[in-house]
C-alpha positions in Angstrom: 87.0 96.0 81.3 90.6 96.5 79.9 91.7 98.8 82.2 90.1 96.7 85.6 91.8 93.4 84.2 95.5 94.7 83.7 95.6 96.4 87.3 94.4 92.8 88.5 96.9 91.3 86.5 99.6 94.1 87.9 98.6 93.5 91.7 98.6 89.7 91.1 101.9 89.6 89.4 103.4 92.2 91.8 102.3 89.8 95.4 103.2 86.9 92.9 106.6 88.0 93.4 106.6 88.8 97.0 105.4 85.3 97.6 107.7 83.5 95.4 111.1 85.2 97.3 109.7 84.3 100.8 109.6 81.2 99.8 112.9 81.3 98.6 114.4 83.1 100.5 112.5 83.2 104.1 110.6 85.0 105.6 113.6 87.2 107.3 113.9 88.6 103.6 110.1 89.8 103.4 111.3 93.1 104.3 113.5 93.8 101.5 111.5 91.9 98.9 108.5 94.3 100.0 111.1 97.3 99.6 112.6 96.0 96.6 109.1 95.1 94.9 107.5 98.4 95.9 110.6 100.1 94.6 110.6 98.7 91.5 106.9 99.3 91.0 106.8 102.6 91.7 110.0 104.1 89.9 108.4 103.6 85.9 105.3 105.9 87.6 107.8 108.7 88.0 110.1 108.2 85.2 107.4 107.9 82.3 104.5 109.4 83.1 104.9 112.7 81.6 106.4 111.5 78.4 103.2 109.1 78.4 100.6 111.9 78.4 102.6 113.5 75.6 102.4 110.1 73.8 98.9 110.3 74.0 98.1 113.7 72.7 100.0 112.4 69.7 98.6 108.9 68.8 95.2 107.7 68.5 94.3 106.5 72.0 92.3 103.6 70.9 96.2 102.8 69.0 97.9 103.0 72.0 95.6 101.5 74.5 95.6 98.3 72.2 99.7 98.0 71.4 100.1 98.6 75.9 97.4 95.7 75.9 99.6 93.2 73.5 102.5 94.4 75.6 101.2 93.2 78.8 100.4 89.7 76.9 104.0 89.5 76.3 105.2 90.5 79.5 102.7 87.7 81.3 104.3 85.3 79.3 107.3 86.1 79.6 106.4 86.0 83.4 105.8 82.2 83.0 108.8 82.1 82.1 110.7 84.0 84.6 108.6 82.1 87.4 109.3 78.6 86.2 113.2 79.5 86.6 112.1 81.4 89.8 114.6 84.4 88.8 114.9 87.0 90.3 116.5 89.0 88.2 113.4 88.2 85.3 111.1 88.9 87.7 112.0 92.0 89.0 112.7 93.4 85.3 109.3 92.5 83.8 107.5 93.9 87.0 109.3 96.9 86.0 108.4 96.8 82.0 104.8 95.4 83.4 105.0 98.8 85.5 105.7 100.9 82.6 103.7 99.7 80.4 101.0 100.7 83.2 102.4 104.4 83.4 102.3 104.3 79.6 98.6 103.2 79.9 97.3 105.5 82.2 97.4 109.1 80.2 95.4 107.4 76.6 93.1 106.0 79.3 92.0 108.6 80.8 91.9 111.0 77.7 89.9 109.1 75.9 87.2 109.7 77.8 85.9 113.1 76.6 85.9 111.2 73.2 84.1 108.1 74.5 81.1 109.8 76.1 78.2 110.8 74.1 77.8 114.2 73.1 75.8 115.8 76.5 77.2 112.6 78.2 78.7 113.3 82.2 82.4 113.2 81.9 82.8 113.4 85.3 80.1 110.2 86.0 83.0 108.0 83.7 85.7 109.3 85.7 84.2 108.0 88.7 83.4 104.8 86.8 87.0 104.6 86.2 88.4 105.7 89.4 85.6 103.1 91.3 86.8 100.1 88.7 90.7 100.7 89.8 90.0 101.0 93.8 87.8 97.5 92.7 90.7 95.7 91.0 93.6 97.3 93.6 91.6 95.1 96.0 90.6 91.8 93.8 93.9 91.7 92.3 95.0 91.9 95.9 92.8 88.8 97.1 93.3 87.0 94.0 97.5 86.9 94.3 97.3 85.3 98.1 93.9 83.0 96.7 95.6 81.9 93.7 98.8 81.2 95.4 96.7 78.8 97.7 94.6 76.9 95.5 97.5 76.3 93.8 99.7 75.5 96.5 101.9 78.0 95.2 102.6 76.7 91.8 103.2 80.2 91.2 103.6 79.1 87.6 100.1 78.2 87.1 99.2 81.4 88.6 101.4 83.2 85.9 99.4 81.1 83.3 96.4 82.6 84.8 97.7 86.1 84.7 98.5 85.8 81.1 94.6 84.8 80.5 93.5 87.6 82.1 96.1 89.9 79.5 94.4 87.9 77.0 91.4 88.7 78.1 92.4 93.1 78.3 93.6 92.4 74.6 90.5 91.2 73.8 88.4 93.9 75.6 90.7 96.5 73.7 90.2 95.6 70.6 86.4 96.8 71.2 87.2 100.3 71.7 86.2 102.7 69.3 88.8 104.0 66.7 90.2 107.8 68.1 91.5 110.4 65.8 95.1 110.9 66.6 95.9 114.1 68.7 97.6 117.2 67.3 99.4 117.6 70.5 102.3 120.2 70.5 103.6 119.5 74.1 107.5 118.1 74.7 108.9 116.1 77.5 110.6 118.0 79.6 113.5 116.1 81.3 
């Protein structure tokens, strides 16, 4: 539930964006805000991955999973924030912390599976489970962003008060997760 509610939240407050600077700025600059957003995105994927999985072969996954969970509470509301002064700048810096805070998340979340499923348990059935649940919330955090912004008529405020629920919400889930031994990983980032 944790993991399908904060790639909602990152879809939502990723179009969020998008919307809010065509409105700003027209439509002529949907092209470079598209560029810009995807950019900006994508970068903290490449950057911090690595030094991510090393992070969780060190900490206790459950740990980790529920400090990147608080984080995305604070970057949501922050988000309110940045989308009540409709900055730019704001915006585009806490989709990029929002961003790496995913990259961070993806390594404990996927590693703690093997200690999550039952002895004689099918590792590769939660995999899929996971995988499916991601495709699922790509695409309703994808609906959601263009709904919200309607029913709202793009207070995109209110929208970031919704996407700060829904961190609550992961926190929440989180904090249900079995304790994890830390690692005794031996691995180094490699630049």
């Amino acid at each position: 539930i944790s993991l399908f509610l904060g790639v909602i939240n990152d879809n939502v407050f990723q179009f969020l964006i998008v919307f809010l600077f065509i409105d700003l700025r027209g439509i002529k600059a949907s092209s470079e805000i598209l560029f810009y957003v995807g950019t900006v995105y994508v970068l903290p994927f490449l950057l911090f991955s690595s030094f991510a999985g090393v992070l969780a072969d060190y900490f206790s996954k459950q740990k980790l999973i529920i400090i990147l969970k608080a984080v995305e509470v604070g970057i949501m509301f922050l988000g309110i924030i940045a989308f009540y002064f409709q900055s730019e700048f704001a915006s585009y810096s806490l989709l990029f912390l929002l961003s790496t805070q995913s990259a961070v998340f993806g390594p404990p979340q996927y590693s703690i599976i093997p200690e999550l499923v039952p002895a004689g348990g099918s590792i590769s059935k939660a995999n899929g489970l996971i995988t499916s649940s991601t495709y699922l919330a790509i695409i309703a955090g994808t609906f959601l962003a263009s709904f919200l912004t309607q029913i709202t008529d793009r207070n995109f405020v209110l929208t970031a008060v919704i996407c700060l629920f829904v961190a609550i919400l992961g926190y929440l889930a989180s904090l249900f997760l079995p304790y994890t031994q830390p690692g005794r990983g031996k691995s180094k980032v490699n630049a």
